[in-house]
C-alpha positions as CSV (number, residue, x, y, z in Angstrom):
1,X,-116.7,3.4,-15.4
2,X,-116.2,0.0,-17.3
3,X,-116.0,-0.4,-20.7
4,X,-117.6,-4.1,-21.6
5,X,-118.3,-5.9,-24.7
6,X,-121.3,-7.3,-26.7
7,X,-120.8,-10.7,-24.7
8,X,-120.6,-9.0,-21.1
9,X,-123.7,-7.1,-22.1
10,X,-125.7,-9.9,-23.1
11,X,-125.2,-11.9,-20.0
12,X,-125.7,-9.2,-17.1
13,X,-129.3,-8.8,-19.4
14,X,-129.4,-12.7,-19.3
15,X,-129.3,-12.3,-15.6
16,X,-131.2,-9.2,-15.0
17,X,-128.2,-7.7,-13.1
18,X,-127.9,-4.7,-14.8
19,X,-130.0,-1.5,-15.7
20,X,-129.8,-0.7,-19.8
21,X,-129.7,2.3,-20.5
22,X,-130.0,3.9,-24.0
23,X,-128.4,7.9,-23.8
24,X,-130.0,8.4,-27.8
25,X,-132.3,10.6,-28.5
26,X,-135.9,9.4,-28.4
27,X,-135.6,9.2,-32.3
28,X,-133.2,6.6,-32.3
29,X,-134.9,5.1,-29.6
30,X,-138.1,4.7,-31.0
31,X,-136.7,3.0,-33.6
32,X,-135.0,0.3,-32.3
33,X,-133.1,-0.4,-28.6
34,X,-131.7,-3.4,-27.1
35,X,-134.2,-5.3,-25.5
36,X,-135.4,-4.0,-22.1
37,X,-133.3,-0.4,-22.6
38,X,-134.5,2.3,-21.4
39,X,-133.7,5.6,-22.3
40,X,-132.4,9.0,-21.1
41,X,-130.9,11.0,-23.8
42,X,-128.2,12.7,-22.7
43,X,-128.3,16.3,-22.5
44,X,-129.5,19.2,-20.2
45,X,-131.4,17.5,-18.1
46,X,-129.5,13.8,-17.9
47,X,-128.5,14.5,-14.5
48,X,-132.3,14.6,-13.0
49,X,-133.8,12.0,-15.1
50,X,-131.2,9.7,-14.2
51,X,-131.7,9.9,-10.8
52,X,-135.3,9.8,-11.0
53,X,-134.7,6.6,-13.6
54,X,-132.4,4.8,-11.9
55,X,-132.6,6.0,-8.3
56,X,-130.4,3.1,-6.5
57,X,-126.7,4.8,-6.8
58,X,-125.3,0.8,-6.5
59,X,-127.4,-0.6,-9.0
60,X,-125.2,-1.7,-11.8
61,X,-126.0,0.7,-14.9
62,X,-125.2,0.3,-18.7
63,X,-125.1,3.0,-20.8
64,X,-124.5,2.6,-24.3
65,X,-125.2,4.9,-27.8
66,X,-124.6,4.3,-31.3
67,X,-121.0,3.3,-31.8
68,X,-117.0,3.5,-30.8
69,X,-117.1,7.3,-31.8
70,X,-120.4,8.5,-30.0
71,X,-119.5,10.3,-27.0
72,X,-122.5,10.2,-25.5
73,X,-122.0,7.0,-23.1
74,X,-119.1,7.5,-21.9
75,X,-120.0,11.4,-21.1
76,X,-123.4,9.9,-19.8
77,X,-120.9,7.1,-17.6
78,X,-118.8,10.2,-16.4
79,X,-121.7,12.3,-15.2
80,X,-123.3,9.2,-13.6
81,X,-120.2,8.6,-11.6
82,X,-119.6,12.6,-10.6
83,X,-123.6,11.8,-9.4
84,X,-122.0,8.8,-7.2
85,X,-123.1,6.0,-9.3
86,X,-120.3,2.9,-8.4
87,X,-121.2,0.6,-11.0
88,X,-121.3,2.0,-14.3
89,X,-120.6,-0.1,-17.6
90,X,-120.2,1.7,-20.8
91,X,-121.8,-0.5,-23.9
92,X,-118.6,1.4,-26.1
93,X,-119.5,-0.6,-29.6
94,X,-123.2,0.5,-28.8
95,X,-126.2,-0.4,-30.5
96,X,-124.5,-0.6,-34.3
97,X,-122.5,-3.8,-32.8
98,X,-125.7,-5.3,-31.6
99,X,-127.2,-5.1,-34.8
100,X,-124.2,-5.7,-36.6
101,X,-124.4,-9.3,-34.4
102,X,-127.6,-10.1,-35.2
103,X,-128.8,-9.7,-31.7
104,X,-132.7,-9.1,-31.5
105,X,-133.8,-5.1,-30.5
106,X,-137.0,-4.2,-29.3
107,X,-138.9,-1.9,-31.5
């Protein structure tokens, strides 16, 4: 796992080379995500539905929650490399930094 910033983040989207993954719960997500997220809470079951979401263990994946102390992405980046993920990015700031930013999210 990788921790990158708001910048890194905003050009792998840029340049469509990366999965984005939102590990919120559906709540959250609903109400706002960055753009072209998708999401897989993390919990019981992250393990299946990320291998069902994101089925290409090379593709490059990043996971990202609400803020420096959420542990959900960077639990959600561990489990994803026990899986055998190798290219996992962990969004740490999350989602408050991108709105902090003024960076557009998809409703």
């Amino acid at each position: 796992m990788t921790d990158i910033d708001r910048d890194q983040v905003q050009r792998m989207m840029d340049e469509q080379a990366a999965v984005v993954v939102d590990v919120l719960p559906p709540e959250s997500y609903a109400e706002s995500h960055l753009p072209g997220a998708i999401n897989v809470p993390l919990g019981d079951d992250f393990d299946t539905a990320i291998a069902t979401t994101v089925a290409n263990k090379a593709q490059p994946v990043i996971v990202y929650c609400w803020d420096e102390s959420c542990p959900a992405s960077p639990e959600a980046a561990a489990r994803m490399e026990a899986l055998g993920y190798t290219r996992v990015y962990d969004y740490v700031a999350g989602k408050a930094d991108w709105l902090a930013a003024g960076k557009p999210v998809a409703p």
